[in-house]
C-alpha positions in Angstrom: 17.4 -0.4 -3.7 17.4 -0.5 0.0 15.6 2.1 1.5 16.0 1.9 5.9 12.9 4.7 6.2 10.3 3.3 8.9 7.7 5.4 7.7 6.4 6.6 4.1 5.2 10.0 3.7 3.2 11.4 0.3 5.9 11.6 -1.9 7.6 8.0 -1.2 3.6 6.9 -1.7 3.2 9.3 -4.8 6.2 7.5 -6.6 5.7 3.8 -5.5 2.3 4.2 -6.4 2.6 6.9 -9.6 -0.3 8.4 -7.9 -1.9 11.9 -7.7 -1.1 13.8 -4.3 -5.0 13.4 -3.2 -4.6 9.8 -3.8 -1.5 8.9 -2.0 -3.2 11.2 1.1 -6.3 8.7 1.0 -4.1 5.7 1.1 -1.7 7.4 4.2 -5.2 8.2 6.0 -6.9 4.7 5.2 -3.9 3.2 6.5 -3.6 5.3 9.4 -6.8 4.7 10.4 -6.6 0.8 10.2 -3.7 0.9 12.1 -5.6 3.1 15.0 -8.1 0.3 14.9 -5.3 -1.9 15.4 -4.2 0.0 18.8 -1.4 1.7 17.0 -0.3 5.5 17.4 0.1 7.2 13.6 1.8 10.3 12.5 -0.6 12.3 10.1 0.6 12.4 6.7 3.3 9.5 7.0 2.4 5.5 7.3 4.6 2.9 8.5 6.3 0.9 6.0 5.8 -2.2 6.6 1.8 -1.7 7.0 2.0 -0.1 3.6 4.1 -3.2 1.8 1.7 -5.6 3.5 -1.4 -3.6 1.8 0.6 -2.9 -1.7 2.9 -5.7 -2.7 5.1 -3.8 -4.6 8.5 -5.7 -4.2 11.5 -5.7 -6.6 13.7 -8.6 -7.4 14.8 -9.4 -4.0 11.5 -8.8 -1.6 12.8 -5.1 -1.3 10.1 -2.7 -1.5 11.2 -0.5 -5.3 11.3 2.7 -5.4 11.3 4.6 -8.5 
């Protein structure tokens, strides 16, 4: 499945992941914060897509990130 979305929020993370709620908001805020480090500008409560595939490799068939 293609999915064009630049950024993740908790309940993309929640199903990629089949994670609790409090989990998938530790990942977004570790994330985040890595990317602040990074010089970057993050939206609380979403992460940027291709930060998160490059952390969780997670790709179907075809390189495409799956989602459930």
């Amino acid at each position: 499945m293609t999915n064009s979305k630049e950024f993740l929020d908790r309940d993309d993370v929640m199903r990629i992941l089949d994670c609790s709620r409090n989990k998938a908001y530790t990942i977004i805020r570790a994330l985040n914060k890595e990317m602040e480090e990074e010089g970057y500008y993050v939206v609380q409560g979403k992460v940027n897509r291709k930060k998160f595939e490059d952390k969780f490799v997670y790709h179907g068939s075809k390189g495409e990130l799956e989602t459930v």
